[in-house]
DSSP file (Angstrom, degrees, kcal/mol; ACC not computed):
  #  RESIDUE AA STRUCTURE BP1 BP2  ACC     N-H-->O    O-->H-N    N-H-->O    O-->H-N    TCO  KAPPA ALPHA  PHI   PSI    X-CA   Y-CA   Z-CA
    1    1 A X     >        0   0    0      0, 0.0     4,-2.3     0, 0.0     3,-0.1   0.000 360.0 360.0 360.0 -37.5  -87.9 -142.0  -86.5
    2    2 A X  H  >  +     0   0    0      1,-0.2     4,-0.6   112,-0.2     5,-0.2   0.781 360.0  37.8 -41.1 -61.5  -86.2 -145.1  -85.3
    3    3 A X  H  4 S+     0   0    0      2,-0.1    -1,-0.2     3,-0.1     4,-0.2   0.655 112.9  72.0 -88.6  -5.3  -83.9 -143.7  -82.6
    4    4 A X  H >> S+     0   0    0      2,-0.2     4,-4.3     3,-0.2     3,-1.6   0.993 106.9  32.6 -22.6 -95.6  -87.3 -141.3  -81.8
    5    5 A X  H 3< S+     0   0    0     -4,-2.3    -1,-0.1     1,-0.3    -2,-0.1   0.438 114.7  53.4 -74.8   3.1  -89.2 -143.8  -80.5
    6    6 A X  T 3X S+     0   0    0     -4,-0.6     4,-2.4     3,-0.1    -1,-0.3   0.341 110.9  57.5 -70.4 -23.7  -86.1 -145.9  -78.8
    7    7 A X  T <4 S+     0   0    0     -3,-1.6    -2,-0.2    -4,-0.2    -3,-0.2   0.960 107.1  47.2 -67.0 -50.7  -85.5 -142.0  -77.1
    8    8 A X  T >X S+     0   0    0     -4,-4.3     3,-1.5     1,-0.2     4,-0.6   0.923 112.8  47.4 -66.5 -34.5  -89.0 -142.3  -75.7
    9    9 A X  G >4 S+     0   0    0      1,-0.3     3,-2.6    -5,-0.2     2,-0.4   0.992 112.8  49.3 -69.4 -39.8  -88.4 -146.1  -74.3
   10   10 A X  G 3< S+     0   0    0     -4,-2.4    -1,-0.3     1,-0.3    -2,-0.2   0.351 106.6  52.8 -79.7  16.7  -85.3 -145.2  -72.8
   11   11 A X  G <4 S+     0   0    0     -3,-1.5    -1,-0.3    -2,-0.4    -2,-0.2   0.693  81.2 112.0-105.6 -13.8  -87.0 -142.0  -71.1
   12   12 A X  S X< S-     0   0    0     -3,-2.6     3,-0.8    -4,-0.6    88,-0.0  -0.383  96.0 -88.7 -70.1 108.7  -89.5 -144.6  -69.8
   13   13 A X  T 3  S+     0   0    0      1,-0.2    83,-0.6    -2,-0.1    -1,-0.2   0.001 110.4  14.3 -62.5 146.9  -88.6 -144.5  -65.7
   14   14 A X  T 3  S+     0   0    0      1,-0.2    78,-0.9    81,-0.1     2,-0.4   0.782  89.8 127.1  63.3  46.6  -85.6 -147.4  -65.0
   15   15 A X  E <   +A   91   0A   0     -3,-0.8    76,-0.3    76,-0.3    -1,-0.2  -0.987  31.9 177.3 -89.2 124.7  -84.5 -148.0  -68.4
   16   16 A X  E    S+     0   0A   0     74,-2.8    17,-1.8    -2,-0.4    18,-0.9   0.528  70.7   0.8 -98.8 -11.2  -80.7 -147.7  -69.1
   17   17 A X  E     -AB  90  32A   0     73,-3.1    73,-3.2    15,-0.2     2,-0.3  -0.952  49.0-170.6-160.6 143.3  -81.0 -148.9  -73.0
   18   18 A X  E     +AB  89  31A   0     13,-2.4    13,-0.9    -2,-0.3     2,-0.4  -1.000  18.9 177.4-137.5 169.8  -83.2 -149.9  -75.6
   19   19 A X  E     -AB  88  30A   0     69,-1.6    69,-0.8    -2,-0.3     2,-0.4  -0.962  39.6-136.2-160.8 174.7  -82.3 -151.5  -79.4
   20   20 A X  E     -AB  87  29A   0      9,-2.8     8,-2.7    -2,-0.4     9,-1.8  -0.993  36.2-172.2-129.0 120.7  -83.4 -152.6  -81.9
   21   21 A X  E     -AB  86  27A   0     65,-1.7    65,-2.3    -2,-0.4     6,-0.2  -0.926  20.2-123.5-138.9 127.5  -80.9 -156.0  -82.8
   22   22 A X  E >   -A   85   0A   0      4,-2.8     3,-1.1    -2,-0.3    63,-0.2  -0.595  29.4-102.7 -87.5 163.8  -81.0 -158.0  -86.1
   23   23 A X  T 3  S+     0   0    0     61,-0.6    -1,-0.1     1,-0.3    62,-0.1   0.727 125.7  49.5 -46.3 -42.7  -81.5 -161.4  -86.2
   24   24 A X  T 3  S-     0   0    0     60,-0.2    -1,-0.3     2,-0.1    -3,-0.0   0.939 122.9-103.0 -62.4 -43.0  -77.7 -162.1  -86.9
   25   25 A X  S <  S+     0   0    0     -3,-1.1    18,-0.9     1,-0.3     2,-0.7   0.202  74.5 130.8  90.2  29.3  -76.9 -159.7  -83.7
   26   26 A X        -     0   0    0     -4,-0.2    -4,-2.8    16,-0.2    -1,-0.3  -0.890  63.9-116.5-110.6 157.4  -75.8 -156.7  -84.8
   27   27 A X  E     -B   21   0A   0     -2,-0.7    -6,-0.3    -6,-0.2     3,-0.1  -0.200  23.8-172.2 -65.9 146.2  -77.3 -153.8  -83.4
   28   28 A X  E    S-     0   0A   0     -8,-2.7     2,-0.3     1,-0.8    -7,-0.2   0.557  77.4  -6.0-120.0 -30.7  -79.4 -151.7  -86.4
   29   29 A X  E    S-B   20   0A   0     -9,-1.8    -9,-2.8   -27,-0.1    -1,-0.8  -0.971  72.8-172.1-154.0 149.0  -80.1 -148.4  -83.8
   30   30 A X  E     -B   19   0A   0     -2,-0.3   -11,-0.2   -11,-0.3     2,-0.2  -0.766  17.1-174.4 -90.2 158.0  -79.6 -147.6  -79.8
   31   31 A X  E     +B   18   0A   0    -13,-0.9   -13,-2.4    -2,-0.2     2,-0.3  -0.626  13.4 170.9-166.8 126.8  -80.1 -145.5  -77.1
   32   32 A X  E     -B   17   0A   0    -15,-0.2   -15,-0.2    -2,-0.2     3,-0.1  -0.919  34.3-158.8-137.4 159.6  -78.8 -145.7  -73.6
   33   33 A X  S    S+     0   0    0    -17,-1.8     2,-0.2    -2,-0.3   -16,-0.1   0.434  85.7  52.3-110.0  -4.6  -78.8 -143.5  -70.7
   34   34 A X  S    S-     0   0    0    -18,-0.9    -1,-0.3    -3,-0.0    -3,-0.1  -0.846  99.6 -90.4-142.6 135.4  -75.6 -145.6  -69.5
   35   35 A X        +     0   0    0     -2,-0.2     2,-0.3    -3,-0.1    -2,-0.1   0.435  62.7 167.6 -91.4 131.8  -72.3 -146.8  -70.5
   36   36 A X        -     0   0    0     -4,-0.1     2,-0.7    -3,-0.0    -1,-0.1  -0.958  48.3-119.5-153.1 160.5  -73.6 -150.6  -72.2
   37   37 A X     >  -     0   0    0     -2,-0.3     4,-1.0     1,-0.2     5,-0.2  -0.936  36.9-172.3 -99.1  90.9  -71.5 -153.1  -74.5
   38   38 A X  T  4 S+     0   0    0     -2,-0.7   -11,-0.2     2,-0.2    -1,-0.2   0.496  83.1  50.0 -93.7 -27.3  -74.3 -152.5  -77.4
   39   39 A X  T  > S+     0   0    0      2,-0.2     4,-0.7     1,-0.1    -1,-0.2   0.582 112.4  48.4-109.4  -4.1  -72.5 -155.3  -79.5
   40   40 A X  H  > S+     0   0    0      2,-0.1     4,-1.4    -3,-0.1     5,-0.4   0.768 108.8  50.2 -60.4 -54.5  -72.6 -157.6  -76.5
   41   41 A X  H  < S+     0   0    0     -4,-1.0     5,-0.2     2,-0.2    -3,-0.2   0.630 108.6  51.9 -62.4 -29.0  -75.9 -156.9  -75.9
   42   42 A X  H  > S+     0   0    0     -5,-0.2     4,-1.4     2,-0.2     5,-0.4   0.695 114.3  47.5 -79.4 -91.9  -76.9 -157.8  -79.9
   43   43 A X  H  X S+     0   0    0    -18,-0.9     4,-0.7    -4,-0.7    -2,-0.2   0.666 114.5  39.1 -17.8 -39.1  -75.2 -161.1  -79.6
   44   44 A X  H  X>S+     0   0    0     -4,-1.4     4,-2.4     2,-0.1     5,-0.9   0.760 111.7  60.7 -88.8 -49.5  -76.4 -162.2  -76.8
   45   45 A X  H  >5S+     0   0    0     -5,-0.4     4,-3.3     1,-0.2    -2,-0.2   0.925 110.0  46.5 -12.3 -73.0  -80.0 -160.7  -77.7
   46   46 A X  H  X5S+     0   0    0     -4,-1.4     4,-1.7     2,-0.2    -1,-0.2   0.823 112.7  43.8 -56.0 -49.5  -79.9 -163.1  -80.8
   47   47 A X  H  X5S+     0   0    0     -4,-0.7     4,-2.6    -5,-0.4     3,-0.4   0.997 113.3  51.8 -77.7 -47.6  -78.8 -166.3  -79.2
   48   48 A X  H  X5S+     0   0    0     -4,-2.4     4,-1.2     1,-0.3     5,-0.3   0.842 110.3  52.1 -74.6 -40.5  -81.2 -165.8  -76.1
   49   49 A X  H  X<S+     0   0    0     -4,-3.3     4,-1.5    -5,-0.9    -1,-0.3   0.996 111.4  44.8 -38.1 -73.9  -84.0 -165.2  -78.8
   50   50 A X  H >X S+     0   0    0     -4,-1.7     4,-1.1    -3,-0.4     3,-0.5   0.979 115.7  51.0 -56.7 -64.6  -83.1 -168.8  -80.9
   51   51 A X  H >X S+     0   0    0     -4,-2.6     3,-5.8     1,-0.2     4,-0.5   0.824 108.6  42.9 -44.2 -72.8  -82.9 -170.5  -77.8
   52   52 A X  H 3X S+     0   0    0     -4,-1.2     4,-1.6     1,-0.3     3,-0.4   0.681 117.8  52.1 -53.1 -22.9  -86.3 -169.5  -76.1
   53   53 A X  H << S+     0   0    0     -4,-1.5    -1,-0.3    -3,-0.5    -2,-0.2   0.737 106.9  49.9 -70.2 -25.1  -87.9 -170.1  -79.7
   54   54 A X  H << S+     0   0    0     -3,-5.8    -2,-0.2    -4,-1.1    -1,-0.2   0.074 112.6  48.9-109.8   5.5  -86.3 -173.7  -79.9
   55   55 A X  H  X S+     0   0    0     -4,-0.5     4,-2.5    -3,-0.4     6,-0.5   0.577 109.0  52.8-116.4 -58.9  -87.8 -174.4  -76.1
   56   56 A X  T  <>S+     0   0    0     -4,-1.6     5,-2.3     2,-0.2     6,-1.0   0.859 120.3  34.8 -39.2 -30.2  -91.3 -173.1  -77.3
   57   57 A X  T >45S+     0   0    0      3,-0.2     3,-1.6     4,-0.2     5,-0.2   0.961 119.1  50.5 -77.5 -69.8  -91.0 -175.7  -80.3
   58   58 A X  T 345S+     0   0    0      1,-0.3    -2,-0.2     2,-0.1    -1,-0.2   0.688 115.6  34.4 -41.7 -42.4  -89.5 -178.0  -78.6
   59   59 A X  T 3<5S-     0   0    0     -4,-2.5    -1,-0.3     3,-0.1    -2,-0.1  -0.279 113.8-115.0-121.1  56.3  -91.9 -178.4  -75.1
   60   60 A X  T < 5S+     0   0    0     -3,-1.6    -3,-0.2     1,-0.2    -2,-0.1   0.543  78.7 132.2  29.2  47.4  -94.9 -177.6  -77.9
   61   61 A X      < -     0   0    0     -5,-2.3    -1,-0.2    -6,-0.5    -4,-0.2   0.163  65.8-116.1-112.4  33.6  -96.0 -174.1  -76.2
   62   62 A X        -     0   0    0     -6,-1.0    -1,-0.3    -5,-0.2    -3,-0.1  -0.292  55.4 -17.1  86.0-157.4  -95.9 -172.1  -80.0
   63   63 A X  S    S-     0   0    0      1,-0.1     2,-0.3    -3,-0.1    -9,-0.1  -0.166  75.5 -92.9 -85.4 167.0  -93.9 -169.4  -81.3
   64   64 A X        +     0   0    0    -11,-0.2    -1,-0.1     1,-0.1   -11,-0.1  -0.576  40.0 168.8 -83.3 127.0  -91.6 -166.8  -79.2
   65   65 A X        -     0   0    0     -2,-0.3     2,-0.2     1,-0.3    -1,-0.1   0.731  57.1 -41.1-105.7 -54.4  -93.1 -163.7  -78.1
   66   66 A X        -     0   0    0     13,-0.2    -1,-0.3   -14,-0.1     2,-0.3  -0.827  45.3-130.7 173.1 147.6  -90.8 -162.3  -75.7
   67   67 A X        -     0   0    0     11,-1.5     2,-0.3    -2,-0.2    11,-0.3  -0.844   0.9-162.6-100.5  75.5  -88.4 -162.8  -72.6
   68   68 A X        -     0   0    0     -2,-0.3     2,-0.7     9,-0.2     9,-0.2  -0.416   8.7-170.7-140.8 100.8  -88.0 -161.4  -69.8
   69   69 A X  B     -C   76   0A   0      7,-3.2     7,-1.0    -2,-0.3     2,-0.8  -0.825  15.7-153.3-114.0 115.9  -84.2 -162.1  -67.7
   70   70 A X        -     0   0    0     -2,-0.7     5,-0.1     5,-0.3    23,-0.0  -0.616  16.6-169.8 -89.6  80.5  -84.2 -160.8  -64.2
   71   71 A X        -     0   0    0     -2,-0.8     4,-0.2     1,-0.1     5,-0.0   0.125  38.7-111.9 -41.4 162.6  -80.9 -159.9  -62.9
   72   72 A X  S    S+     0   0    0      2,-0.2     3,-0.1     1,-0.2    -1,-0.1   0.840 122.1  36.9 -83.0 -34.9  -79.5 -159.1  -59.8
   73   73 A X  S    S-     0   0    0      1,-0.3    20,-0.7    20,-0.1    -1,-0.2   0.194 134.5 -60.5 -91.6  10.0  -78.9 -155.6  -61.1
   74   74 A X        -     0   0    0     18,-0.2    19,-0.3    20,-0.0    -1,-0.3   0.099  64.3 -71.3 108.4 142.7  -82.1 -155.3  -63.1
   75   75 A X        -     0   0    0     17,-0.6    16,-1.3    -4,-0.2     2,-0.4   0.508  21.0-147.5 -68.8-166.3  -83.8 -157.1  -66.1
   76   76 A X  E     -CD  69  90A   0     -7,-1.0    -7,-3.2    14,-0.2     2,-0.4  -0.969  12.8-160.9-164.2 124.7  -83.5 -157.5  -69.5
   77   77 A X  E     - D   0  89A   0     12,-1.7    12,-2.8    -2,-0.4     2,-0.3  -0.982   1.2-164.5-141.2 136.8  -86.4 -157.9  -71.9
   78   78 A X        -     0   0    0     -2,-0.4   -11,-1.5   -11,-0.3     2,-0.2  -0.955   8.2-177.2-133.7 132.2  -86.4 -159.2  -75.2
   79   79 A X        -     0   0    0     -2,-0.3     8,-0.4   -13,-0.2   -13,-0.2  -0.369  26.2-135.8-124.1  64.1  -89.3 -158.8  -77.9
   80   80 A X        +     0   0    0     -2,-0.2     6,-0.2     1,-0.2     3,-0.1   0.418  27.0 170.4 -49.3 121.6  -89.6 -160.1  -81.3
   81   81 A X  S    S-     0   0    0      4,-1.8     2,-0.3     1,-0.1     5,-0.2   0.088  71.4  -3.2-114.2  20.0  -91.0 -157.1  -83.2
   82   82 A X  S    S-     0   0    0      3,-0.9     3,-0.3     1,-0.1    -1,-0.1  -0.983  87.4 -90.2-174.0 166.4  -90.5 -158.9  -87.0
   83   83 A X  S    S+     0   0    0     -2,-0.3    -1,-0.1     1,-0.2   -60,-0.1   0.696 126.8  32.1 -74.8  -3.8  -89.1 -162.0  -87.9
   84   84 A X  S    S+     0   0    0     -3,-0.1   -61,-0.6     1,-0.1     2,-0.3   0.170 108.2  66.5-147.0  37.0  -86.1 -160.8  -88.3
   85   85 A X  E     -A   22   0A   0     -3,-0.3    -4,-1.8   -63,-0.2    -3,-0.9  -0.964  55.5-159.0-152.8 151.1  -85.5 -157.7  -85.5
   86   86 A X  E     -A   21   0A   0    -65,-2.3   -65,-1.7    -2,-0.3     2,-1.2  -0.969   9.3-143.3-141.6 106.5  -85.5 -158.3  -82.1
   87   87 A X  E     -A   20   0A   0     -8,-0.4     2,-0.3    -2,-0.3   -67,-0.2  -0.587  22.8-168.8 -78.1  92.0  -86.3 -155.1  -79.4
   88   88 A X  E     -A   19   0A   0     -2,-1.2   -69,-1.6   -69,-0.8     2,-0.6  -0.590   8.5-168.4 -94.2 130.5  -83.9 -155.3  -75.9
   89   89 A X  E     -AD  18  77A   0    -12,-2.8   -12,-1.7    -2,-0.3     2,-0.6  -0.882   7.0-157.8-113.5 130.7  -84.6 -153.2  -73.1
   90   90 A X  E     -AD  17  76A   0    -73,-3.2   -73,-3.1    -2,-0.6   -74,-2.8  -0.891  22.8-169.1-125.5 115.2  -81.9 -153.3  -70.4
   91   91 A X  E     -A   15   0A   0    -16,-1.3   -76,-0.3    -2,-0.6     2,-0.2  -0.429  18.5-121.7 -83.6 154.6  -83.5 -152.1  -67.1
   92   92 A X    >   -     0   0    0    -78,-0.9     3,-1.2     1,-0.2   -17,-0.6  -0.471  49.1 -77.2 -73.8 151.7  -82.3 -151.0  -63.4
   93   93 A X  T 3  S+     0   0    0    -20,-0.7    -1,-0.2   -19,-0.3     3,-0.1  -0.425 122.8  23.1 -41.2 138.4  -83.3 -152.8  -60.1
   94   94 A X  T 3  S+     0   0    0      1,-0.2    -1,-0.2    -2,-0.1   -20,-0.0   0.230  88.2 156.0  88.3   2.8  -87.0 -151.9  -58.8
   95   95 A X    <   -     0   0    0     -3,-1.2     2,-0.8     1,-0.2    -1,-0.2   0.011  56.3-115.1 -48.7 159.5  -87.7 -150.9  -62.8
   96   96 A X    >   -     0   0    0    -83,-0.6     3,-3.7     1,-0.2     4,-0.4  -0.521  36.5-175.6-110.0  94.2  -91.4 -151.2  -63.0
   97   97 A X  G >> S+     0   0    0     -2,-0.8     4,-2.7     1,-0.3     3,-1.1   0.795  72.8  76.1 -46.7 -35.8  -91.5 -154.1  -65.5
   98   98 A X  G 34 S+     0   0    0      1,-0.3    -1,-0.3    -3,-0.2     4,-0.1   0.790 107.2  29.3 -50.2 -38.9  -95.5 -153.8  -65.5
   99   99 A X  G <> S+     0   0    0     -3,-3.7     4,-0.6     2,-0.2    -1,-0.3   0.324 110.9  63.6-120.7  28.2  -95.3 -150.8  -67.6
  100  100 A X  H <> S+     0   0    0     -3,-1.1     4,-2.7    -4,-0.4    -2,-0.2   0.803 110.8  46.1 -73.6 -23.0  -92.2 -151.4  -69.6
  101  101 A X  H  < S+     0   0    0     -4,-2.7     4,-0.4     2,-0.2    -2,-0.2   0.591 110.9  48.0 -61.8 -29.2  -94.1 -154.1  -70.7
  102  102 A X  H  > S+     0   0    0     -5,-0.4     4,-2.1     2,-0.2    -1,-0.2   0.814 117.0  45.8-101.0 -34.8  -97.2 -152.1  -71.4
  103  103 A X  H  X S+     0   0    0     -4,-0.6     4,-0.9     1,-0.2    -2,-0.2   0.907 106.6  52.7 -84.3 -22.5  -95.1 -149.6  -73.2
  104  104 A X  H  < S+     0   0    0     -4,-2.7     4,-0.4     2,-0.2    -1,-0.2   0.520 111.6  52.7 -71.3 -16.9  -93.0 -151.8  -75.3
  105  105 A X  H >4 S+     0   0    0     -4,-0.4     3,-0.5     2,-0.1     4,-0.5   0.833 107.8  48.7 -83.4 -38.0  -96.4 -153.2  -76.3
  106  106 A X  H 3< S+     0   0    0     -4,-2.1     4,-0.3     1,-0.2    -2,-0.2   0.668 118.1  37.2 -59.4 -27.2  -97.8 -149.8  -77.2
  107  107 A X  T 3X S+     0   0    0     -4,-0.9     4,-0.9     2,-0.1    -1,-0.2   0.486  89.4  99.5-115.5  -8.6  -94.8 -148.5  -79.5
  108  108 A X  H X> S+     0   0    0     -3,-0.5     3,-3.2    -4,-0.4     4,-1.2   0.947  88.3  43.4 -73.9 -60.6  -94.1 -152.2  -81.1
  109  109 A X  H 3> S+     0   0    0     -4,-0.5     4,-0.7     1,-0.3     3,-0.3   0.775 112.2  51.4 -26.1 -63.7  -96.0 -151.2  -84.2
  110  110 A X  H 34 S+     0   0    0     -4,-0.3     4,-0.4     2,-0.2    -1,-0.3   0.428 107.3  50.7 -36.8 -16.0  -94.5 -148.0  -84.4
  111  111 A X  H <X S+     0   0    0     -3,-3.2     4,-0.9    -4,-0.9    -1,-0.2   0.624 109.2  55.4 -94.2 -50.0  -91.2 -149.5  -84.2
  112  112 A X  H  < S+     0   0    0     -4,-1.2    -2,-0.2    -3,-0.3    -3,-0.1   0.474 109.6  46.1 -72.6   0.2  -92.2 -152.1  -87.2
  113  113 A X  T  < S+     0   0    0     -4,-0.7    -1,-0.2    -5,-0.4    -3,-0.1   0.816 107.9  55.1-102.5 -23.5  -93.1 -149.5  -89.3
  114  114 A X  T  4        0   0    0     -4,-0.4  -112,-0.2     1,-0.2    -2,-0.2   0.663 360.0 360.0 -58.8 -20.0  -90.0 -147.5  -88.6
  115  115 A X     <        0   0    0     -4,-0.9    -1,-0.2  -113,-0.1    -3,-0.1   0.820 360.0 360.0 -75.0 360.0  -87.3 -150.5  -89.6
């Protein structure tokens, strides 16, 4: 059901990967539509998480929702779907972040019932 509804984001137009990454960083499911460094991707996931959670604490704007890292080759978005799983979408240039956003909002339930 898991890599199901990771199939669907990554059919979603300009997304090259999406995962599902535990809190430690390793990856628990994938699915990419181009060559990606999936244990790179967990690891960094995971630290980029703890930080942005420890600047929300830290300059008192609340708990961590999700990140959004714009690249030169196209963004990266990171979502807390649990406390302790973290959903990364790795995008192309020109992606239209306006409904990865809207779909990654739509499927996170579905995603938390699947882990």
């Amino acid at each position: 059901m898991l890599k199901r509804i990771l199939g669907d984001l990554a059919k979603v137009e300009g997304v090259n990967a999406a995962a599902i990454v535990g809190r430690d960083g390793f990856i628990i499911e994938h699915v990419a539509n181009i060559q990606v460094d999936v244990d790179a991707l967990g690891a960094m996931a995971s630290t980029s998480v703890g930080t942005s959670e420890a600047m929300g604490i830290e300059l008192g704007k609340g708990t961590f929702e999700q990140v959004l890292v714009e690249l030169e080759k196209g963004p990266i978005m990171l979502s807390l779907i649990s406390a302790n799983e973290i959903l990364a979408i790795v995008a192309e240039h020109g992606a239209n972040i306006g409904r990865i956003r809207y779909e990654v909002k739509k499927n996170k339930d579905r995603i938390a019932a699947a882990l």
